[in-house]
C-alpha angles and dihedrals in degrees: 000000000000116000093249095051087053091049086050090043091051095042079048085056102046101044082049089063095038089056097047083049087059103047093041085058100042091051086052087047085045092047090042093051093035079055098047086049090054099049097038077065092051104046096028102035095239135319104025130213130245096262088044088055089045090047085058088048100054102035096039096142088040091059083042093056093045087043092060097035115029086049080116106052085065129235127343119263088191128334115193136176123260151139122263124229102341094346095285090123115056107203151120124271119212127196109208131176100283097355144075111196128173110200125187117174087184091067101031083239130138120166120189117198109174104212104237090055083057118100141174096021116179146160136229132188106212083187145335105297096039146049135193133209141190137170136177119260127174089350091308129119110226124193133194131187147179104049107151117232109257148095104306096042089056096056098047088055097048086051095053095046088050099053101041085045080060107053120111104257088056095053112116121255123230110287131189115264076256096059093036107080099051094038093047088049093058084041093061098040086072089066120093098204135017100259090062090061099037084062093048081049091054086049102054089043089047087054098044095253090117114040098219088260090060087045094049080051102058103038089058086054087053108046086039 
């Protein structure tokens, strides 16, 4: 073999492996990028936003972590980023079917709080991008901060006032036809949307809170 045909053999061969290289690294990028599409759609519920890209981002072996242990708890209704009792745990929060759960892998930390155990829940706007809450679980007080003011956030937050309203120690006892009326109303004004309220309606009148005429009444204030 003459000496230019081995120098074109071996730069064959290189570009060969160069090219393999190449096309080994661009079908990871296509398969990573293939996965984080998959699992923005799972935790975000599709096409997430800037801030949730940035909250995978940020919290990756967090997601990693969720992904291999809350399998369980089904699929995410919101999951946003915040910080965990005065800001000392860094983390994500996830609101699934009949569980909150805050996860993070950084700092080897899961907390569980079933809905219905969860009392005194309230929300606080430190200032005019962010807002706080805390609620009372098991006797302890829990605290989390840094959600940023937005869509999502407000969804979550409606969610989770919805379900712990409805659990069953905050269901309403039986009043008298006087009480009902201004007690229903605040009652009411806890609910985000209208469905939400059409079920609670359909409570009080199972219980014999709401005659069905009060119910009917109701019902026809609510839909205009």
């Amino acid at each position: 073999m003459s000496k230019s045909k081995a120098v074109f053999n071996k730069a064959k061969q290189r570009w060969k492996k160069a090219k393999e290289e190449t096309d080994y690294k661009e079908e990871q990028r296509r398969q990573s990028k293939k996965e984080k599409k998959k699992n923005y759609q799972f935790w975000f519920n599709g096409k997430p936003s800037f801030a949730e890209k940035m909250t995978y981002l940020n919290h990756q072996l967090t997601f990693v972590y969720a992904g291999n242990n809350l399998t369980e708890y089904g699929k995410p209704l919101y999951t946003i980023d915040c910080k965990y009792e005065n800001e000392k745990v860094k983390g994500i929060l996830i609101a699934f079917k009949d569980y909150l759960v805050f996860v993070s892998a950084t700092y080897n930390l899961t907390r569980y709080f079933e809905y219905t155990q969860i009392k005194h829940f309230d929300t606080l706007s430190p200032n005019k991008n962010r807002i706080e809450l805390s609620f009372k679980y098991n006797e302890n007080k829990h605290f989390f901060k840094g959600f940023i003011k937005g869509e999502q956030t407000d969804k979550m937050i409606s969610t989770l006032k919805g379900k712990i309203d409805l659990k069953p120690d905050n269901k309403p006892k039986q009043q008298n036809n006087a009480t009902t009326e201004s007690n229903l109303k605040i009652n009411i004004e806890n609910y985000d949307n209208k469905l939400d309220q059409l079920e609670k309606l359909g409570e009080l009148r199972d219980n014999g809170t709401l005659t069905d005429e009060e119910f009917q009444k109701e019902k026809q204030k609510l839909l205009g």
